[in-house]
C-alpha positions in Angstrom: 0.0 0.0 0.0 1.3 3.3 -0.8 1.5 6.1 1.9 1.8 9.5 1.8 5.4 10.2 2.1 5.6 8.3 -1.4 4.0 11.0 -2.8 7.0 13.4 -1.8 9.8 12.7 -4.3 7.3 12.0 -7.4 6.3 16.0 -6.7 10.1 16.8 -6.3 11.1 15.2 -9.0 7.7 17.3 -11.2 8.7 20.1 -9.0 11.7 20.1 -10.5 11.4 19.1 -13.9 8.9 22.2 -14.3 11.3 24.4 -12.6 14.2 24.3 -15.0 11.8 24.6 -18.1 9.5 27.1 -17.2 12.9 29.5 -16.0 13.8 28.1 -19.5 10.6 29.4 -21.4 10.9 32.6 -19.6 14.4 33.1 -20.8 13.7 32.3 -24.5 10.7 34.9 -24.7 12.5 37.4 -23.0 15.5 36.8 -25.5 18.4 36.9 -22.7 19.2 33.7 -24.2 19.3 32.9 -27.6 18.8 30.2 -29.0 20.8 30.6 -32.6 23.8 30.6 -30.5 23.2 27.2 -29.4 21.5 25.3 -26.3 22.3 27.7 -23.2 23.3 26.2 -20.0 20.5 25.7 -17.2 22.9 28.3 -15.3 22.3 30.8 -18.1 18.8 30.7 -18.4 18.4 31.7 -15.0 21.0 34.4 -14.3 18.9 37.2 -15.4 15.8 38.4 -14.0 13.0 38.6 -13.7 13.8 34.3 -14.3 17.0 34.6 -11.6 14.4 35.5 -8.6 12.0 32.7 -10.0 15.0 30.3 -10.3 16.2 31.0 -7.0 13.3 30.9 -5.4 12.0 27.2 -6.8 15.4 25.7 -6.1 15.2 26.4 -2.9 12.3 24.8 -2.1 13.2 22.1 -4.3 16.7 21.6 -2.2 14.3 21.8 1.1 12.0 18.7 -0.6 15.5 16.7 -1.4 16.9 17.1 2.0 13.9 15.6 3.4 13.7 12.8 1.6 17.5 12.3 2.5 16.4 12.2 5.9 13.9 10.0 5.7 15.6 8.0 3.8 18.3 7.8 6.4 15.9 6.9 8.5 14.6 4.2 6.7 18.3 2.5 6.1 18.5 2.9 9.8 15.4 0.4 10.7 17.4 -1.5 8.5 20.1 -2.1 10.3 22.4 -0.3 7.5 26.3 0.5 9.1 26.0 3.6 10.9 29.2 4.6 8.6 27.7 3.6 5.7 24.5 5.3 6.0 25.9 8.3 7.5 28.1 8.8 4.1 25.0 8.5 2.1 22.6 10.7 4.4 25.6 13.8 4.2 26.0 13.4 0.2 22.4 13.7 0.2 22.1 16.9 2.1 25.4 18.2 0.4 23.6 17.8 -3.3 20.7 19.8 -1.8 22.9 22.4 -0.2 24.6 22.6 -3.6 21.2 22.7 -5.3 20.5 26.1 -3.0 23.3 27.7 -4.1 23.1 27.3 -7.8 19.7 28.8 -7.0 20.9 32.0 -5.0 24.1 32.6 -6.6 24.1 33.4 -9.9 26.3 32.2 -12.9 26.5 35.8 -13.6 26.9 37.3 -10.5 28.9 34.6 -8.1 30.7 31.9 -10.7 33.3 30.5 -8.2 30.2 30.0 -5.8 27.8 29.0 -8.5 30.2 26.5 -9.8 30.8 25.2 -6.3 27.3 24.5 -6.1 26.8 23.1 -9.4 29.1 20.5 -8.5 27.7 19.4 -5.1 24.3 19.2 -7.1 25.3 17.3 -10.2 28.3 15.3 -9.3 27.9 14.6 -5.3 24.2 14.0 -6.3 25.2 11.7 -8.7 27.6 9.6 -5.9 24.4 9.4 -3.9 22.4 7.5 -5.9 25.2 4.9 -7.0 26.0 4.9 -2.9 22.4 3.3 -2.7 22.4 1.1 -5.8 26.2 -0.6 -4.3 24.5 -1.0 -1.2 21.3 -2.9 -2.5 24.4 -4.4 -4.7 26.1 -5.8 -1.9 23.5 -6.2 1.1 20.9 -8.9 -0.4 19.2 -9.2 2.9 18.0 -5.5 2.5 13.8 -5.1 1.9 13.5 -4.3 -1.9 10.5 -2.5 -2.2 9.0 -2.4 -6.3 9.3 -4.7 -8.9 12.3 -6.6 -9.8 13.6 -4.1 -12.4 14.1 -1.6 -10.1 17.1 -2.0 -8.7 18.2 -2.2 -12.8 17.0 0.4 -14.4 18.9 2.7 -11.1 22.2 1.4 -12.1 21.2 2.4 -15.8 20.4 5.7 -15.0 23.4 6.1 -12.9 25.7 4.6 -15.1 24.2 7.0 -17.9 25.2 9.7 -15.4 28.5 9.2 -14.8 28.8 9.1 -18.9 26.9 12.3 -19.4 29.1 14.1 -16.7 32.4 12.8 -17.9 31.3 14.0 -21.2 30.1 17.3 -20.4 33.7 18.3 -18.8 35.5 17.1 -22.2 32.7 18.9 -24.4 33.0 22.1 -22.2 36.9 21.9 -22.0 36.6 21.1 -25.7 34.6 24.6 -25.8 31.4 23.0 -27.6 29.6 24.6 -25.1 26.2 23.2 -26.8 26.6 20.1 -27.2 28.2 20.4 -22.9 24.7 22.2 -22.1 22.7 19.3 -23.6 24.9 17.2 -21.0 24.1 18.7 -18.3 20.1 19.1 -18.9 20.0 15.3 -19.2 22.5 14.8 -16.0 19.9 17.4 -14.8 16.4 14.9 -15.6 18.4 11.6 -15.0 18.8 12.8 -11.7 15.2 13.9 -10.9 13.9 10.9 -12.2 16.1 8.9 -9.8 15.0 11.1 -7.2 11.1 10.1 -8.5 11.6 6.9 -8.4 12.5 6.7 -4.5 9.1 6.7 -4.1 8.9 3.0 -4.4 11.3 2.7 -1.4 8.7 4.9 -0.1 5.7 2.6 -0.7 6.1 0.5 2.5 6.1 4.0 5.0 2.8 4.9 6.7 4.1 7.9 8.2 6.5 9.1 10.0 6.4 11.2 13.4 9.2 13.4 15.4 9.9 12.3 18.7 11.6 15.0 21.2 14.0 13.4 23.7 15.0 16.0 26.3 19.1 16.1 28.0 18.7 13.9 31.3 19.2 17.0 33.5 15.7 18.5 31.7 14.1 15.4 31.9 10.9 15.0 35.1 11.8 13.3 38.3 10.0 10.1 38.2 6.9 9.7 41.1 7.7 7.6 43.7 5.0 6.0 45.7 3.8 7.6 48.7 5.3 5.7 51.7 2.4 5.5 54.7 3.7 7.2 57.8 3.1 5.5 61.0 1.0 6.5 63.2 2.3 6.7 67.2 0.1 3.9 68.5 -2.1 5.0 72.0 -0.6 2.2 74.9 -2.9 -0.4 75.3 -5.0 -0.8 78.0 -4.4 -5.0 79.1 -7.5 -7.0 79.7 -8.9 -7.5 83.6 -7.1 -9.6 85.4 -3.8 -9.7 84.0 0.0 -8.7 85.1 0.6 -7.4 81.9 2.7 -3.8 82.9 0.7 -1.1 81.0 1.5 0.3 77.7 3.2 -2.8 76.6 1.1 -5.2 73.7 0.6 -9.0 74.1 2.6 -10.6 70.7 -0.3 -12.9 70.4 -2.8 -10.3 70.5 -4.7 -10.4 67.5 -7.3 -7.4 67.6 -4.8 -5.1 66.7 -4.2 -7.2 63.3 -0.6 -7.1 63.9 1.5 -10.1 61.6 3.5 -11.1 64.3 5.5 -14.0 64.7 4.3 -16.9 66.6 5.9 -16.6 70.0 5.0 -18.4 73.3 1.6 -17.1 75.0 2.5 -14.2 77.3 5.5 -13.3 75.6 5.1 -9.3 75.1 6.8 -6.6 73.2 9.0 -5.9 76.1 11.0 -9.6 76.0 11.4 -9.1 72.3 13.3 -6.3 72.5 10.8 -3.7 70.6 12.2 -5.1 67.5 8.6 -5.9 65.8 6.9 -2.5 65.9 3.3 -1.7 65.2 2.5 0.2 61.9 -1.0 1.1 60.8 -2.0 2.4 57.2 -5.2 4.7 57.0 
């Protein structure tokens, strides 16, 4: 049964894909890119506004949507008894491509490139070493759940692989200066990825929900409640029946309308030859 949380990288990976293209659009009818020229970098189309605030602006909430599902998916490795190591390293390139995926976002190609380009590589290449982290884990760790059909775990290393081809040939294009055919790289780099992102949504499948659980430092946390202890109540001497030597305000160890648990002890043996070392307590 699928839950809701697979519902969350299916829309980043449409949230996405509609970012990039309508910033795109925007740039081709404004004519800050054009289009004679060649294919423009995803970069270039939105370094100029009014398409740099949109740009910024829908990668940032696209980079908020990925490091969720990072976390989850950390999460989710963790019920799975996934090295702590292991899972760690894939949880932090995670984050990293969605921190990188910010910054493309709020620093410009035109305004920042050192920073942009910084960003850009967090995004496309440590993004890219996130997935094939997950598809050498599934690789190697056969006992782990495999959610989806059987063609899953397939069509990943695909798309990876197809990746790591696309990058490697987008640096040689680009150092090549065939800029075009290096921007048509990195827009299928750019769709591989959010389709790999999509399909995390199978993983997904098996979640119900998920819920946040605050644990508080020890010194914060409340003093457990301990029982209420009854205190014992001063007990009045007893008056001893007519007719016997008892001294007063001692108590027979055999008297039994107090309902004392006292230990058997020889008729007429009293408090007073045991030493007081079986005292009276009553609870109210």
């Amino acid at each position: 049964m699928w839950g809701y949380l697979s519902l969350l990288p299916v829309f980043l990976a449409v949230w996405a894909t509609t970012s990039i293209w309508t910033v795109f659009a925007i740039a081709v009818s404004n004519k800050t890119v054009n289009l004679t020229e060649g294919l423009p970098y995803i970069s270039l189309c939105g370094s100029y506004p009014p398409q740099s605030c949109i740009f910024g602006q829908l990668l940032n909430m696209g980079a908020a949507m990925a490091a969720w599902i990072c976390i989850l998916r950390y999460h989710q490795f963790q019920g799975w008894q996934v090295r702590k190591w292991l899972n760690q390293l894939i949880l932090w390139s995670g984050l990293l491509c969605a921190f990188g995926t910010s910054v493309v976002g709020n620093f410009q190609q035109k305004n920042q490139l050192p920073t942009h380009l910084a960003g850009a590589f967090l995004a496309l290449f440590v993004g890219h070493v996130y997935f094939w982290l997950q598809v050498l884990l599934c690789w190697r760790m056969k006992r782990l759940p495999q959610p989806g059909a059987p063609w899953i775990w397939p069509l990943r290393l695909l798309l990876c692989t197809l990746c790591t081809v696309l990058l490697v040939t987008m640096l040689v294009l680009h150092f090549s200066r065939q800029r075009s055919a290096a921007a048509a790289c990195e827009w299928a780099v750019a769709m591989l990825l959010f389709t790999l992102f999509g399909l995390m949504a199978v993983d997904f499948s098996g979640l119900e929900g998920c819920s946040l659980c605050l644990q508080p430092e020890p010194s914060l946390r409340p003093q457990p409640v301990s029982p209420q202890t009854p205190t014992p109540l001063p007990l009045a001497p007893a008056r001893p029946p007519a007719g016997t030597d008892t001294e007063p305000g001692l108590l027979r160890a055999s008297d039994a309308s107090l309902g004392t648990n006292l230990p058997d002890e020889p008729p007429g043996a009293d408090l007073k030859e045991l030493g007081g070392r079986w005292p009276v307590c009553l609870s109210g």
